[in-house]
GUBA-924485 format. One record per residue (C-alpha): x, z, y; residue number from 1. Coordinates in pm, 1 decimal. Example, Ala and Ser with C-alpha at 12.3 -4.5 7.8 and 13.67 -1.06 7.14 Angstrom:
<px: 1230.0 pz: 780.0 py: -450.0 pos: 1>
<px: 1367.0 pz: 714.0 py: -106.0 pos: 2>
// end
This chain:
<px: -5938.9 pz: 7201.6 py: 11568.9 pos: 1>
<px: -5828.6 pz: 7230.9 py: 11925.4 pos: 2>
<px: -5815.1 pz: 6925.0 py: 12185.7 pos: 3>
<px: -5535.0 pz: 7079.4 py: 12423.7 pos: 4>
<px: -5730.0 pz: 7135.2 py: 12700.2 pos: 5>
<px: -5695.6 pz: 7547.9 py: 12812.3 pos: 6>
<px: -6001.8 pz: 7725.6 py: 12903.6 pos: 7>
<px: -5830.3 pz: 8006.6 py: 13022.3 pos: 8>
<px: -5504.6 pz: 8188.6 py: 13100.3 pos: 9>
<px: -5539.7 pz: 8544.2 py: 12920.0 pos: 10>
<px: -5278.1 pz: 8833.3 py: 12960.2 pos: 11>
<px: -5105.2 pz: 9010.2 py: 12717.2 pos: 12>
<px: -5199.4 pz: 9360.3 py: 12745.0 pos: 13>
<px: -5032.3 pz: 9504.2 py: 12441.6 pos: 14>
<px: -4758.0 pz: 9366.3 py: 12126.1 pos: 15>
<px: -4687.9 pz: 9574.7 py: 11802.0 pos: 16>
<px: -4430.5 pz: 9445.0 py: 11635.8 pos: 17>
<px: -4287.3 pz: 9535.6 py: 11273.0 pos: 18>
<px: -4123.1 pz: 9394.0 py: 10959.5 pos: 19>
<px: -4525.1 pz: 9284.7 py: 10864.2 pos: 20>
<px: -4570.6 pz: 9070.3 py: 11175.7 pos: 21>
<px: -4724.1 pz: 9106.4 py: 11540.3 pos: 22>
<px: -5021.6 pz: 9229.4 py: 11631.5 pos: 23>
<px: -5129.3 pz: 9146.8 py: 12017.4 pos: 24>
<px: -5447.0 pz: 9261.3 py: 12232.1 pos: 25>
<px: -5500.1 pz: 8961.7 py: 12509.2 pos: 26>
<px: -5775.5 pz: 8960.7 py: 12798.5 pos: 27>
<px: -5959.3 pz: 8709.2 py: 12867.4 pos: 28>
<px: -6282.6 pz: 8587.2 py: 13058.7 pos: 29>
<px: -6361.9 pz: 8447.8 py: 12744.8 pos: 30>
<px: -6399.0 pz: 8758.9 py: 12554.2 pos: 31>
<px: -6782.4 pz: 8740.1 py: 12560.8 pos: 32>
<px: -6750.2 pz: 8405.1 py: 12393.8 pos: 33>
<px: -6493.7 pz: 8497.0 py: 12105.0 pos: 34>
<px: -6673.4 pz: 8663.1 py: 11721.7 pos: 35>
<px: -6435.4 pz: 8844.5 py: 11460.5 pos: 36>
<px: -6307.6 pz: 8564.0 py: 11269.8 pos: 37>
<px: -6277.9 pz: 8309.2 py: 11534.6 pos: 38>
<px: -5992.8 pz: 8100.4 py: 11617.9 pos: 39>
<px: -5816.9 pz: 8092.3 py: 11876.9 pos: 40>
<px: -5547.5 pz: 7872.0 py: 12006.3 pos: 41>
<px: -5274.4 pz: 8100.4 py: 12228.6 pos: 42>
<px: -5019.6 pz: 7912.4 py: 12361.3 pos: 43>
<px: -5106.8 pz: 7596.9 py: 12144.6 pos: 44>
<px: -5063.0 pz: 7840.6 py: 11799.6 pos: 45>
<px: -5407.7 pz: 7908.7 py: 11604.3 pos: 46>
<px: -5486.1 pz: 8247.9 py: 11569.4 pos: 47>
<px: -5752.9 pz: 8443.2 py: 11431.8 pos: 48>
<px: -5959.9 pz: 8712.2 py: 11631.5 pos: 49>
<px: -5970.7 pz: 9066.4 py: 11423.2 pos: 50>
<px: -6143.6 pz: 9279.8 py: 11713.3 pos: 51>
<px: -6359.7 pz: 9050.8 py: 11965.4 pos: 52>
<px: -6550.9 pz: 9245.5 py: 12251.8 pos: 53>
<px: -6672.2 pz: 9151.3 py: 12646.3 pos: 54>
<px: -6263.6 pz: 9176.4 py: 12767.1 pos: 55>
<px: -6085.0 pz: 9024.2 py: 12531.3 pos: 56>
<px: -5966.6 pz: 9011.3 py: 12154.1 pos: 57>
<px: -5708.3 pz: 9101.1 py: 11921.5 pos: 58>
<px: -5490.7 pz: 8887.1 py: 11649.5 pos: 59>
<px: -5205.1 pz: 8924.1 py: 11431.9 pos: 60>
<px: -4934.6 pz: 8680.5 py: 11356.7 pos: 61>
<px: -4765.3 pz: 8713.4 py: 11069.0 pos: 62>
<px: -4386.3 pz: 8652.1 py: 11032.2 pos: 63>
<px: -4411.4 pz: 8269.3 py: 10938.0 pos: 64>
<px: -4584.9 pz: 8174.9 py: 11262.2 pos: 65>
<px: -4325.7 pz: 8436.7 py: 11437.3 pos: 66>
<px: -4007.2 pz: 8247.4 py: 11272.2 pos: 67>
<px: -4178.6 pz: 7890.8 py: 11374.5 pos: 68>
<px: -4286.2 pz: 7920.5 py: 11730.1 pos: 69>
<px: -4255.3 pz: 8206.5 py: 12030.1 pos: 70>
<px: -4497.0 pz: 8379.2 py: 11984.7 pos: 71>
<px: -4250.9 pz: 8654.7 py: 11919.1 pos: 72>
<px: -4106.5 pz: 8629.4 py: 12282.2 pos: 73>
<px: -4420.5 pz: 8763.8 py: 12438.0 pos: 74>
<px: -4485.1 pz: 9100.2 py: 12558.6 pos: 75>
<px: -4713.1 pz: 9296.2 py: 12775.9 pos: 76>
<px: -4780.5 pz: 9095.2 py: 13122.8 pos: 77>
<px: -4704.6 pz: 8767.5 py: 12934.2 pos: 78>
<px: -4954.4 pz: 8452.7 py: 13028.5 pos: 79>
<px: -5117.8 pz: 8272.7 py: 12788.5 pos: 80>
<px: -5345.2 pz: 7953.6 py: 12758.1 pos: 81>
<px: -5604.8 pz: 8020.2 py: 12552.2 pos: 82>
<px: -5881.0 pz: 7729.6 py: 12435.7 pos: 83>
<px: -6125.3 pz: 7772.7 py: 12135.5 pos: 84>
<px: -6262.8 pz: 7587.8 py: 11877.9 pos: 85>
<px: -6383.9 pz: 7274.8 py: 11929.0 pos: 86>
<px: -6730.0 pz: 7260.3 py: 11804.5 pos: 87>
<px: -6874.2 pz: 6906.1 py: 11641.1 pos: 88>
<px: -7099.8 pz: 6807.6 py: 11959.5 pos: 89>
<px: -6823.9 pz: 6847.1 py: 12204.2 pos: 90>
<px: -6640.6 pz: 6564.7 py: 12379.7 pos: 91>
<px: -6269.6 pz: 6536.8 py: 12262.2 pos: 92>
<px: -6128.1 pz: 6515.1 py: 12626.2 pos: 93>
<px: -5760.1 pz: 6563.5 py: 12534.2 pos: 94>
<px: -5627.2 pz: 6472.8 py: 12187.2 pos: 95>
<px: -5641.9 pz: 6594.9 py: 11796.3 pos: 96>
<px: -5422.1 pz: 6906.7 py: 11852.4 pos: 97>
<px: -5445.9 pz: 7122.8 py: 11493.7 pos: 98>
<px: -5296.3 pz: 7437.7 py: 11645.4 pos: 99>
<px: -5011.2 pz: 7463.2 py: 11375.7 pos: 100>
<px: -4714.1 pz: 7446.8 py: 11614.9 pos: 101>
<px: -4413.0 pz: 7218.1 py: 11455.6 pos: 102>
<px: -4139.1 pz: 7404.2 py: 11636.1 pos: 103>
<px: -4047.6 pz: 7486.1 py: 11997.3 pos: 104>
<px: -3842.5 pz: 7295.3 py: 12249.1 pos: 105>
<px: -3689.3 pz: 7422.0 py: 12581.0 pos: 106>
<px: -3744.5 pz: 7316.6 py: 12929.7 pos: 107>
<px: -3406.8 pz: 7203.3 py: 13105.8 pos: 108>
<px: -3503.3 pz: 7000.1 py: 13398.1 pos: 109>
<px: -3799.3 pz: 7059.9 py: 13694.9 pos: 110>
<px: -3843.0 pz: 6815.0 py: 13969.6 pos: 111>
<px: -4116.8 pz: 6730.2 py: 14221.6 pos: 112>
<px: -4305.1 pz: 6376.9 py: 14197.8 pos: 113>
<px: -4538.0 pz: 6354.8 py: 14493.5 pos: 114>
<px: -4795.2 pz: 6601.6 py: 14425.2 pos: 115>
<px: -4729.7 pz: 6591.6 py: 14096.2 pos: 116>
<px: -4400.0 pz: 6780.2 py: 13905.7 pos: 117>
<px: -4239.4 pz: 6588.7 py: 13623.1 pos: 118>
<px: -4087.2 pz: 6854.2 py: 13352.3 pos: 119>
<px: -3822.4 pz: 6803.4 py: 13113.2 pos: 120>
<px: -3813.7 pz: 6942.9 py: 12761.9 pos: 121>
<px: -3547.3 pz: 6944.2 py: 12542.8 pos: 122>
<px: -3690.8 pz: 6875.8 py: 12118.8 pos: 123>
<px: -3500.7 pz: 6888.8 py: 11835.3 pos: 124>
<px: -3404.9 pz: 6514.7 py: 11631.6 pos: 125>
<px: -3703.8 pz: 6625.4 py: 11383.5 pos: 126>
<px: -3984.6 pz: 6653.8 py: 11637.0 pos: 127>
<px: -3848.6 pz: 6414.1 py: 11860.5 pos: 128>
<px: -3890.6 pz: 6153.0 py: 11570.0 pos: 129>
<px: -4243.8 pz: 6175.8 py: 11623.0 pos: 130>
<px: -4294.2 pz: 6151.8 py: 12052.9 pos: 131>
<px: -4338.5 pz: 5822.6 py: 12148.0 pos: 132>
<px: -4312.7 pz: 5672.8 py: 12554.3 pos: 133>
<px: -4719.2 pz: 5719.1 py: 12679.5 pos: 134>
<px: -4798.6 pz: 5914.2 py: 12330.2 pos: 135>
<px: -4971.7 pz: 6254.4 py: 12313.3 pos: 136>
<px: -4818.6 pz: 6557.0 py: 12288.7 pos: 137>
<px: -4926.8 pz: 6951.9 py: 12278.9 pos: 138>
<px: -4694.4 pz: 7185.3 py: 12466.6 pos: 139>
<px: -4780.7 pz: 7526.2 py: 12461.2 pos: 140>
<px: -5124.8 pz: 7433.7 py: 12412.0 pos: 141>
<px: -5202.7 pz: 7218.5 py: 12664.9 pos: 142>
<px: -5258.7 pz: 6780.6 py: 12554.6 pos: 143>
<px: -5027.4 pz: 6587.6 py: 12806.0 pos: 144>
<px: -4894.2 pz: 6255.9 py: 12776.7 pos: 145>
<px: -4501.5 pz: 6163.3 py: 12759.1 pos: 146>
<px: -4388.0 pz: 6011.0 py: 13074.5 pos: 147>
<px: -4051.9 pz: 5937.4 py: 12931.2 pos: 148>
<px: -3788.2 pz: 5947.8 py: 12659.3 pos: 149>
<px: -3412.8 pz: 6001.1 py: 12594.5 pos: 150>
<px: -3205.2 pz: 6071.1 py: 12305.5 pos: 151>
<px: -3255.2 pz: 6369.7 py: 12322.9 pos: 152>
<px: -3587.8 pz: 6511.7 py: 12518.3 pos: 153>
<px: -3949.0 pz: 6410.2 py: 12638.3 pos: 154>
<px: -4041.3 pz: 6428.1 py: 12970.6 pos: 155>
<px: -4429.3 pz: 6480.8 py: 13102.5 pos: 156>
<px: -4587.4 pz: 6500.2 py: 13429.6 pos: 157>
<px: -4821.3 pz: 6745.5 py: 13551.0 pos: 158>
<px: -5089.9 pz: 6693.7 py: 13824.2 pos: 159>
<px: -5184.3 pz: 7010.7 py: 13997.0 pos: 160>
<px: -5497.5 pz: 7065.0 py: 13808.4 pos: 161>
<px: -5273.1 pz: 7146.5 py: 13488.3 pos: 162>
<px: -5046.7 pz: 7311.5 py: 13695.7 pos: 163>
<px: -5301.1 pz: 7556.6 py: 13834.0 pos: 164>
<px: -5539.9 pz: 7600.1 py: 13488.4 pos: 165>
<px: -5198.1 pz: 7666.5 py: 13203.3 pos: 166>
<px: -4974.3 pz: 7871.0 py: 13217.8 pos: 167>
<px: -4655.7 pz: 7540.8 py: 13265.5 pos: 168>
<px: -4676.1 pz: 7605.9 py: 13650.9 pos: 169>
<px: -4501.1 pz: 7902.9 py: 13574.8 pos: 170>
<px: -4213.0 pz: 7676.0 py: 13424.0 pos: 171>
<px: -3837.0 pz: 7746.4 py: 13492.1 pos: 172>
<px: -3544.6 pz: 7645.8 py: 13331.2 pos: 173>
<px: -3457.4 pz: 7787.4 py: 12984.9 pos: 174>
<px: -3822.6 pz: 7875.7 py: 12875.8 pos: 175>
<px: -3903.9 pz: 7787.4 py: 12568.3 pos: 176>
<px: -4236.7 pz: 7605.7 py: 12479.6 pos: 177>
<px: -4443.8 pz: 7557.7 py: 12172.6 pos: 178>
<px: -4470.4 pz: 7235.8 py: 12031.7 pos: 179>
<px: -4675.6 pz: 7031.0 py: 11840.6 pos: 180>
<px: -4671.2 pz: 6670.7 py: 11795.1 pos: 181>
<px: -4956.9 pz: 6422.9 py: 11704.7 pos: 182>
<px: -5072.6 pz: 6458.4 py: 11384.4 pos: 183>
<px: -5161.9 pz: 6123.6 py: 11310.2 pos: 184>
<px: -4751.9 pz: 6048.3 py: 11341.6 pos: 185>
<px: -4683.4 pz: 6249.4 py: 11085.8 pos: 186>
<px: -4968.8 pz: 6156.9 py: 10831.4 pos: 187>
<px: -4868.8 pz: 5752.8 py: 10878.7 pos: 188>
<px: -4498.4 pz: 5873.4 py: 10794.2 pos: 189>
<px: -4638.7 pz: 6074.6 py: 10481.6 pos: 190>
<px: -4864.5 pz: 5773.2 py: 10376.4 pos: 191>
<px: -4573.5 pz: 5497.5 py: 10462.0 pos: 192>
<px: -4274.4 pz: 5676.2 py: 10240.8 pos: 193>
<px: -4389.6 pz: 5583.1 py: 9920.1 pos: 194>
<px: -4369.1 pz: 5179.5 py: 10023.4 pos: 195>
<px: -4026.3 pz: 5241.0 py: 10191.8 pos: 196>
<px: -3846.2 pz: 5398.7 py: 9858.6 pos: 197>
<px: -3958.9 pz: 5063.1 py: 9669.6 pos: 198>
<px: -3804.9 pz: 4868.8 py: 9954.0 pos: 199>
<px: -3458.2 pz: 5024.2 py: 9914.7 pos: 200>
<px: -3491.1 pz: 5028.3 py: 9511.3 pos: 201>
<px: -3576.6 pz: 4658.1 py: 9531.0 pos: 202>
// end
């Protein structure tokens, strides 16, 4: 479990790609910190170190996470958050974010707000089911809170903390983020189904 809050911003030093997946070497301060076997959330997806030494670690993704989120869009130079496992002891300081990205939505509007810059994301009808106005929700990794709501996309506003630490200060137009909405959502929709199928039978 992850609580969307990025320890660092690693780089993509290498991708190889084939019909079996991705496999990607990333550097990263937190190298020294990272054991074969570890998870690791990159970019708000949880993936597993299989090499681990003092500059970084390597993973592989296999085609399911590649046809889900995009990861698959990154390539040597790329940016990543990176935040590891929360351990028990640990304060939660943003929300429950699982690492198992729902989908990806794309960011169509950027605009300053004081010192802060307020960034538009477009989400598809079945993730956008789940975003409520002042909810939680993980893009690209990182645990922000939903400013506002249309029809059709979420909008959240970044201080310049979160703008300096993640990777979204290097937001434009047309980039396409991870996404992953709060989990709880989707287990009271699970749990409440059952009760609304005898309602429309009675």
């Amino acid at each position: 479990m992850f609580t969307g809050l990025v320890q660092d911003i690693g780089r993509v030093e290498s991708v190889e790609g084939g019909v079996e997946g991705s496999r990607l070497r990333i550097a990263t301060r937190l190298g020294p910190e990272i054991g074969l076997g570890d998870s690791i959330a990159v970019n708000g997806v949880c993936l597993t170190a299989t090499e681990a030494d003092a500059s970084g670690f390597a993973t592989e993704a296999m085609n399911q996470t590649l046809e889900v989120t995009v990861i698959g869009a990154l390539e040597p130079g790329s940016r990543v958050n990176l935040e590891l496992a929360t351990r028990a002891d640990e304060r939660l300081g943003g929300h429950i974010v699982q690492g198992h990205a729902d989908g990806s939505g794309r960011v169509v509007d950027i605009g300053e707000d004081g010192f802060a810059r307020r960034i538009r994301i477009e989400l598809p009808p079945e993730l956008l089911r789940y975003v409520v106005d002042k909810g939680s929700i993980a893009l690209n990794g990182v645990s922000l809170t939903v400013a506002a709501l249309g029809d059709s996309w979420a909008e959240v506003s970044l201080i310049p903390e979160t703008l300096e630490r993640t990777n979204l200060g290097d937001a434009a137009p047309g980039d396409a983020w991870n996404v992953e909405v709060d989990v709880i959502a989707k287990y009271v929709e699970r749990l409440l189904s059952p009760l609304a199928g005898k309602e429309n039978a009675s």
